[in-house]
C-alpha positions, 0 to 999 in steps of 0.5 A, a space after each residue: 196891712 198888719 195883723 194881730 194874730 190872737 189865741 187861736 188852735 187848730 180845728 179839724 173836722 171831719 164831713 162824711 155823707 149821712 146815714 141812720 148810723 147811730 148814736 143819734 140823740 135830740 132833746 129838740 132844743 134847737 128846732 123853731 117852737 111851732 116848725 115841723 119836725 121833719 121839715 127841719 131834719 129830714 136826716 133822721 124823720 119824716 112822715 108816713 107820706 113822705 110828706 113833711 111839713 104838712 099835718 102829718 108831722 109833728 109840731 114843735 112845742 113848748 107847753 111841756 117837756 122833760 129837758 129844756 124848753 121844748 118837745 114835739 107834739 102828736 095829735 090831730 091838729 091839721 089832721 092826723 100826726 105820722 112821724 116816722 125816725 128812720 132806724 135804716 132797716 138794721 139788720 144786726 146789732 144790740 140797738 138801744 131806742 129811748 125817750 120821754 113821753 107826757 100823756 095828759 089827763 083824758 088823753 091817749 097816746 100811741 106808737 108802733 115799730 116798723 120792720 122797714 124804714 118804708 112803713 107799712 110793710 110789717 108792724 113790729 108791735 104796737 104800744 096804746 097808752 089809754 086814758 085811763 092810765 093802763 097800757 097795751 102792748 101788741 106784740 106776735 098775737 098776743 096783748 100785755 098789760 102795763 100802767 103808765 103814770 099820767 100828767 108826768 114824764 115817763 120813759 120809754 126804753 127798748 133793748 132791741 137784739 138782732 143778733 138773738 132775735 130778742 126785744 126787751 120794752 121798759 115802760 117807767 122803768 118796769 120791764 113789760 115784756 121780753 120777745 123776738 123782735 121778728 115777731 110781728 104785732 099780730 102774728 108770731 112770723 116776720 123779718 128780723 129787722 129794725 126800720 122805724 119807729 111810727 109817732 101816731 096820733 092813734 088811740 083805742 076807740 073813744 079815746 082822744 089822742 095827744 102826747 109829747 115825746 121828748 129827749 129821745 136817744 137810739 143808740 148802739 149798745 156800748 162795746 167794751 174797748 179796753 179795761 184793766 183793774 190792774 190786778 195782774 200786774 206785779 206790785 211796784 211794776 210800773 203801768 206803761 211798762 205793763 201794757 205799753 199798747 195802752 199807756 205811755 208817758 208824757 215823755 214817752 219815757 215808761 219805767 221812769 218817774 213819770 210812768 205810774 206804779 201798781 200800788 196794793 196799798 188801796 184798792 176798788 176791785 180785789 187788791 192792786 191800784 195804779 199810784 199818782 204822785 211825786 215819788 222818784 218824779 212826778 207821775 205824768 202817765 198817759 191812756 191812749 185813747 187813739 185820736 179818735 175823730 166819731 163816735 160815741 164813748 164812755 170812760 169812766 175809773 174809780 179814783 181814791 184820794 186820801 185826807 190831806 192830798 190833792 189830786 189831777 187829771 187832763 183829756 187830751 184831744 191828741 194821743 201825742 199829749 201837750 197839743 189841746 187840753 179838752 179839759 182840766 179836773 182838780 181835787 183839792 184837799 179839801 174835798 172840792 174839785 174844780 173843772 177847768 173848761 172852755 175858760 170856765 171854772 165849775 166847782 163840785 165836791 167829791 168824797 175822801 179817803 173812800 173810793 168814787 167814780 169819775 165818768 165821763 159820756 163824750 158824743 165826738 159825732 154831736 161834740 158833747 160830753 157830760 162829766 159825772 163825779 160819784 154818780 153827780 153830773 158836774 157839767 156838760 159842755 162841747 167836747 171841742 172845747 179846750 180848758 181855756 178857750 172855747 175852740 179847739 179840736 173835736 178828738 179824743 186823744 188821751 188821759 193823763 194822770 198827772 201828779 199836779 194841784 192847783 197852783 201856789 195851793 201848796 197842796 200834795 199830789 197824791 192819788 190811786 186810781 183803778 178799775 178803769 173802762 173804756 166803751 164805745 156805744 156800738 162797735 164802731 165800724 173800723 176799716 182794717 188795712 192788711 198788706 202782702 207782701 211788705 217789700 218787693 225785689 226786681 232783677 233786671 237787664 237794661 231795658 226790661 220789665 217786671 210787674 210785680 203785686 201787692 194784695 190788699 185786704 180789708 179784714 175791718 167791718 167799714 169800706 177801706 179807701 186807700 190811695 197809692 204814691 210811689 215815693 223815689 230814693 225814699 231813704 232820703 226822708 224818713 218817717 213820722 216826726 218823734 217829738 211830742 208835740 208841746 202847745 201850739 199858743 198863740 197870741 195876740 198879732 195885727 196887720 198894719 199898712 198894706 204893703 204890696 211887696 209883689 212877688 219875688 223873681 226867680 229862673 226855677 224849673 218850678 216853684 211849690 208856693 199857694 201865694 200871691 204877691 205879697 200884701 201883708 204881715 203879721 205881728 204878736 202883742 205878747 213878746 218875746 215869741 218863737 213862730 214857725 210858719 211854713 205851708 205843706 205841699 201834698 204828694 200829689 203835687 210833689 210826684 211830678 218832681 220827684 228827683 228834682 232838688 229845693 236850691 232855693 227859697 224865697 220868703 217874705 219878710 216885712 219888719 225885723 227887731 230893733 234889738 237882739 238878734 235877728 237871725 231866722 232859719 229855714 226849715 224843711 220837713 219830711 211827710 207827717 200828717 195833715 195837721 203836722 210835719 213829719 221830721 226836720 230833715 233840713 234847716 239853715 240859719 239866714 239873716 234878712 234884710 227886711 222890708 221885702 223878698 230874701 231869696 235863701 240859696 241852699 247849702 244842700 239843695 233837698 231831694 224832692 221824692 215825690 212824698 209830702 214835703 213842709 217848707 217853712 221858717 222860724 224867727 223871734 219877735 222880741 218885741 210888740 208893734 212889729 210884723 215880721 212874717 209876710 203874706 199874700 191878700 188871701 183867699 188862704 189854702 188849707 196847707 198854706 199857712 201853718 204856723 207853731 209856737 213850739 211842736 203843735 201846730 195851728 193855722 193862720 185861718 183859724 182867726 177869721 180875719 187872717 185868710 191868708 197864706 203865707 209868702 213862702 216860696 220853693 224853688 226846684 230846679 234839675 230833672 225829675 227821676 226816670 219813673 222806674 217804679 209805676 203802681 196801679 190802681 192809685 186809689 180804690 175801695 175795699 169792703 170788707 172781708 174783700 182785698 185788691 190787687 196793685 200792679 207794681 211795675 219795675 221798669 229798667 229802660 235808661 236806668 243805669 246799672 245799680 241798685 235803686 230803692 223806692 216806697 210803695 206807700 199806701 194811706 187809708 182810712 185804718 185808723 190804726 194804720 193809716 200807712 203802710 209802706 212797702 220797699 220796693 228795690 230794684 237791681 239793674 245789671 247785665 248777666 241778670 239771667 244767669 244768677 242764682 235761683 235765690 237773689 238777695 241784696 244786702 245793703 249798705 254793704 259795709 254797713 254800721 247801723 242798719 242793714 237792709 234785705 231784699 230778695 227775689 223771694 219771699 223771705 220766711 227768716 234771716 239768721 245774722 252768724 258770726 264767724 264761729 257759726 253763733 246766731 246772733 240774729 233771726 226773725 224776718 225783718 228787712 231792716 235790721 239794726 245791727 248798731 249793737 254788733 262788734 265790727 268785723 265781718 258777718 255771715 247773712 243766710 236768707 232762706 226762702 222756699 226756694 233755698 237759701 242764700 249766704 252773703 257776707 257783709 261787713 260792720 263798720 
C-alpha cells in the first residue's frame, strides 16, 4: 500500500533510571481524585511503613487547592497519614523545598524534616501549625513562634545549605528562623543531611489534625551558567566576534551584518547594549545554549524597543539553528506582542521606549516552560512543542535575535537587548571527558607487536561512560557535517495498493539494509517536493567490514514523475550523530525505471572504516497522487528510515501510522583490512575525578612495509565533547631497530594543504623554518594547515624530551 506522509519532526527522548535528583516539581493535577498519593508515584513518596495505599498515605482531593482542581489531604481517615517525599539522603548542595499549605478553622496541621530518607532515625525539626492560628518550630532544643493565616493558602518554603550547615524556613513569606541544618529537633547535635520530609497528621494535644498541602517544588538552588551586560566590549564591536564560545550566527558568519552590535545608545545596567536590527544586514545572532536534553533552567534578558519599531525572537531546540522553532515572540509597534506556540497564537502587551524583562523557566526533565514579559506570565505550555505544531523535540538549543516583524505589517525591526542570565536550578552534574595523550606512533618490524596507552579522566562531577571503536584508513571520511541544518518539514504523503515488490537479488559478500521485501511506497500531497531518504548503520555493525568497499546499492522505486525530470541521486554520508549524518562524502545521479528494485553500481566504490556510515537518495516529487520511495511492511529500526526536506532530519516513524523502514540496500563486496590496531576495554564507566587506561596494540603480522593511519575514537556522555579522536599512526619497515632515538613521520610529504606529525615521543612543539632560519610556525598541533605557505621546500623541527628532530618537507 501508498502512504501519505503529513507534517511530522524528529522526537528524540532520553530515559534513564530514576533517583531523588532534583528539580522535582507536582501540582497534583494528574493523580485520580480519592487515589493515594504514594500508590501512584512511588518515585518521589511513600509512607513511613513503607506501606502505600493504605491509611497512612495521603488522599488525593478536591475540596481545596492553590492551582488547578486538586491537592492531598493529611488527616486521620483510615487512620493516621505519614507520607513521606523522598529527598535522597543529600549530602551537599543549596536545596530549595516548597509548597502551599490550607488549615482550615479549628484544624491543625503538622510536618517535620527526616535527616534520613529512611524515617525515624534523626528529626531534623518540626513544624505545628495550631488552631488558633500560631505556630511552632522545634528546632536544636529550642521553640520559636510564628503565625500563619487560616481557611487560606500560605506557602511554606525552606532554603537548605549543605555546604554551610545552614537552614533558613519562611512560613507566608516571613522568615521564621535561620539555624544549622545538623541540628536535630531537640538537640543542637545530628547529621548534616537532607532525607525526607514527613507529611503527619499530627497536632499539639487537643487539636485535631487535617491540612492540604499543594503545588510543591524541591529544587536545586539555580547556578549561574552564563551572564553578559555587554559593558566590556567596545562600542560598535560586534557580539558573536566578542564571545564566540557563546554567540554565533545564524550563518555562522560573526562580524557580518548578521552578528549584532554593542550599541551605547540605550542601556539597562551601566552603559553599553546588544542592537537588533537591519543595518548592513538583518541581524540574525544566535545564543548557544548547548543542546541541552535535562534540566531545569532560567533565561531571562532585558529588551528595550523604542515608539514605532517592531521587535523578534526564537528558541531554537537545536544549537545548529533552522531545524525546530520551540516558539516564536513578536513585538508589534504598538505595544502588543504575540507568541506563536504548538500552533497557537497568545497575545499580551509590553511596555515602550522604556526597559522590561523577558524570562523565560524551561523544565526540559518535566517538558514545561513559563514565559514571563516584565514580571506577567504570558503562557505556559510543553517546551516540546514547536511554534506550529504540537511535536517536536524535548532541547534547548539556542536563541536567536532576529531582526523580523510580522509579516506583510510593514512594520521596522529595531530593538537593544541587554543584561542577559542563564541559570540551571542546581549544578547540573556533567561528565568531563579528558584524553592523554591525543595521537599515537608505532615503529615496527614485520610481524611484531607494541601496545601502547590511552588514559582517560573524568574530571566532571557525573559517572563518565565511554565507548572505543577503532576506525582504519580514517582519512578517507571526515568529521561532523558543517552545514546548518535548514527545516526538516515535511508534508503530507499516503500508501496506496500493497505492492510486494520482494527484494532485490544480489553476489555481495554483505549487504547493510534493516528491510524486508518490498510492501510499500510513500508519496507528498504538497508538490513539488526534494526528500532525502536514507537508513544510518552504526559502527557497531560496520567494524567487522572495515576495509571492505560500497560497489553497489540497491533502492526501491515505485512510482516516477509524468513530467520534469526524474533523475534521483545516491548519497553517502560520513559519521555525524544519532539524529544526522555527518558530511556528503559520496554522491551519484541515476535514473530509475520505476516500479521496482535499481540496483545502482558505483562509480567509485566507498571505503567502509568501520565508523557509522548513512546510505541513502534524493528525488523530487513534482507532482501530487505519486509514491515514489519504497519501503518494507515494517516493524521500522530507529536508523532505518530517516528522511530530510533540506538539512534537518526526521523520521519515517515519527507519523504513527508509517513503521517502516526504507528499501535501501548496500552491497559490499572484497576483504576486510587486516586488524592492525585493536583497542581494549571498548566501553567502560568513570566516576568521577577517576580515569581508565585503554591498551592500543599495533600489530604489524602481514601488513606490508608502509605507513598506516587510523582513529581511536572515543564517544561519551561529555556533552561538551562527546568524541575525542586520537591518530594512531603506525610505520612497518625493516631496520626499525636501528633509527634514531627520536622518530617522526611527516605526511604527505609533498604536501599543499595540511601536514600531519606523528612521533615516537610525545611531541611538546613544532616549529615550521624556511630557508632562512625564519619560524614561520610553532605550537604542537599534529595537523597543520600549511595551505597559506609559499611552495618550496621547508624545515620541520620536532622536539621532544628526548631531542629533537629535523625533516624536510615539500609544499606543493
Amino acid at each position: 500500500m501508498k502512504k501519505l506522509y503529513s507534517l511530522i519532526v524528529a522526537m528524540f527522548l532520553i530515559v534513564g533510571a530514576f533517583a531523588q535528583t532534583p528539580p522535582y516539581t507536582d501540582n497534583f493535577e494528574s493523580y485520580t481524585v480519592g487515589g493515594y498519593l504514594a500508590a501512584q508515584n512511588p518515585d518521589w513518596w511513600t509512607t513511613w511503613s513503607n506501606t502505600p495505599g493504605t491509611g497512612e498515605d495521603a488522599i488525593i482531593s478536591n475540596a481545596h487547592a492553590n492551582s488547578g482542581a486538586q491537592s492531598v489531604l493529611v488527616d486521620e481517615t483510615g487512620g493516621s497519614t505519614d507520607l513521606i517525599l523522598k529527598l535522597g539522603n543529600k549530602t551537599a548542595g543549596l536545596y530549595y523545598i516548597g509548597w502551599y499549605v490550607f488549615v482550615d478553622n479549628g484544624k491543625a496541621g503538622y510536618y517535620n524534616i527526616q535527616h534520613f530518607q529512611s524515617p525515624g532515625t534523626e528529626w531534623a525539626f518540626e513544624v505545628y501549625f495550631n488552631t488558633d492560628g500560631s505556630g511552632t518550630l522545634k528546632a536544636g532544643g529550642n521553640s520559636i513562634t510564628f503565625s500563619y493565616p487560616k481557611a487560606t493558602w500560605f506557602k511554606v518554603y525552606h532554603e537548605i545549605d549543605l555546604d554551610n550547615d545552614q537552614i533558613k524556613l519562611y512560613v507566608n513569606g516571613t522568615q521564621v528562623h535561620q539555624w544549622p541544618f545538623s541540628y536535630q529537633a531537640s538537640s543542637t547535635t545530628g547529621t548534616k543531611q537532607l532525607g525526607a520530609v514527613d507529611f503527619f497528621a499530627g497536632a499539639q494535644t487537643g487539636e485535631t489534625p487535617q491540612y492540604w498541602f499543594d503545588d510543591i517544588s524541591f529544587e536545586l538552588a539555580p547556578a549561574p551558567l552564563y551572564s553578559q551586560n555587554f559593558d566590556s566590549w567596545a562600542v560598535g564591536s560586534y557580539v558573536a566576534v566578542n564571545d564566540p564560545e557563546w554567540f554565533t550566527t545564524w550563518s555562522n558568519s560573526p562580524g557580518t551584518g548578521e552578528d549584532a552590535l554593542i550599541d551605547n545608545a540605550f542601556s539597562h545596567s551601566s552603559s553599553n547594549s546588544a542592537r537588533v536590527d537591519e543595518t548592513d544586514g538583518a541581524t540574525d545572532l544566535i545564543l548557544k545554549l548547548g543542546n541541552k536534553t535535562s534540566g531545569h533552567y532560567n533565561l531571562s534578558w532585558y529588551m528595550y524597543i523604542e515608539n514605532g519599531k517592531a521587535g523578534y525572537y526564537n528558541i531554537q531546540h537545536f544549537q545548529s539553528p533552522g531545524t525546530e522553532w520551540a516558539f516564536e515572540m513578536y513585538f508589534k509597534a504598538n505595544g502588543t506582542g504575540k507568541l506563536l506556540e504548538g500552533n497557537n497564537t497568545i497575545t499580551f502587551t509590553y511596555p515602550q521606549a522604556t526597559w522590561f524583562k523577558v524570562e523565560h523557566d524551561i523544565n526540559i526533565d518535566n517538558d514545561w516552560i513559563k514565559l514571563y514579559v516584565n514580571n506577567v506570565l504570558i503562557e505556559e505550555w510543553p517546551f516540546s512543542y514547536q511554534s506550529g505544531s504540537t511535536t517536536g523535540t524535548n532541547q534547548l538549543g539556542a536563541v536567536d535575535f532576529f531582526a523580523g516583524a510580522e509579516q506583510g505589517s510593514g512594520e521596522t525591526p529595531k530593538y537593544f537587548f541587554d543584561d542577559v542570565v542563564f541559570m540551571a536550578y542546581g549544578a547540573i552534574p556533567e561528565a568531563n571527558i579528558e584524553v592523554d595523550p591525543t595521537s599515537l606512533a608505532a615503529y615496527l618490524e614485520p610481524n611484531s607487536t607494541i601496545t601502547e596507552q590511552i588514559t582517560i579522566t573524568n574530571s566532571g562531577s557525573l559517572d563518565l561512560n565511554f565507548d572505543a571503536l577503532v576506525i582504519l584508513n580514517s582519512g578517507k571520511m571526515a568529521g561532523k557535517a558543517t552545514a546548518t541544518p535548514q527545516p526538516a518539514v515535511l508534508t503530507n504523503a499516503i500508501a496506496g495498493p500493497v505492492l510486494n515488490g520482494g527484494a532485490p537479488s544480489t553476489d555481495a559478500t554483505a549487504v547493510l539494509h534493516y528491510d524486508g521485501d518490498n510492501y510499500s511506497a510513500i508519496g507528498w500531497s504538497s508538490a513539488p517536493v526534494t526528500v532525502t531518504v536514507a537508513a544510518m548503520f552504526p559502527y557497531t555493525m560496520t567494524a567487522p567490514y572495515a576495509g571492505m568497499k560500497i560497489n553497489s546499492v540497491d533502492v526501491y522505486i515505485n512510482d516516477l514523475n509524468s513530467s520534469g525530470s526524474n533523475e534521483m541521486t545516491v548519497k553517502i554520508y560520513g559519521m555525524g550523530s544519532t539524529y544526522e549524518p555527518g558530511p556528503l562524502i559520496y554522491s551519484q545521479p541515476f535514473t530509475p525505471m520505476g516500479g521496482g528494485w535499481e540496483h545502482i553500481v558505483l562509480t567509485t566504490p566507498v571505503l567502509v572504516t568501520g565508523e557509522d556510515i548513512w546510505v541513502g537518495y534524493q528525488f523530487t516529487q513534482n507532482e501530487t497522487g505519486i509514491y515514489i520511495p519504497g519501503t518494507d511492511a515494517g516493524p521500522n529500526h530507529p536508523y532505518g528510515d530517516f528522511l530530510s526536506t533540506g538539512v534537518g532530519w526526521s523520521h519515517l516513524s515519527n507519523n504513527p501510522s508509517l513503521l517502516y523502514n526504507w528499501n535501501i540496500r548496500a552491497n559490499l563486496n572484497g576483504d576486510p583490512f587486516n586488524k592492525w590496531l585493536t583497542i581494549t576495554p571498548t566501553s567502560g564507566t568513570i566516576a568521577p575525578a577517576g580515569s581508565q587506561i585503554l591498551d592500543v596494540t599495533f600489530n604489524s603480522n602481514n601488513q606490508p612495509v608502509g605507513i598506516y593511519e587510523g582513529i581511536v575514537r572515543i564517544m561519551s556522555n561529555d556533552p561538551d565533547s562527546p568524541s575525542v579522536d586520537v591518530l594512531c599512526t603506525l610505520s612497518v619497515s625493516v631496520g626499525i631497530n636501528d633509527m634514531n632515538k627520536v622518530a617522526v613521520l611527516v605526511y604527505p610529504n609533498p604536501a599543499q594543504d595540511f601536514i600531519n606529525v606523528a612521533a615516537n615521543q610525545k611531541i611538546t612543539e613544532i616549529r615550521i623554518m624556511n630557508f632562512a632560519g625564519q619560524t614561520l610556525y610553532k605550537g604542537n598541533e599534529n595537523h597543520i594547515n600549511i595551505s597559506n605557505l609559499p611552495k618550496g621546500i621547508y624545515y620541520l623541527q620536532t622536539i621532544t624530551h628526548e631531542g629533537i628532530s629535523n625533516i624536510k618537507f615539500i609544499k606543493n
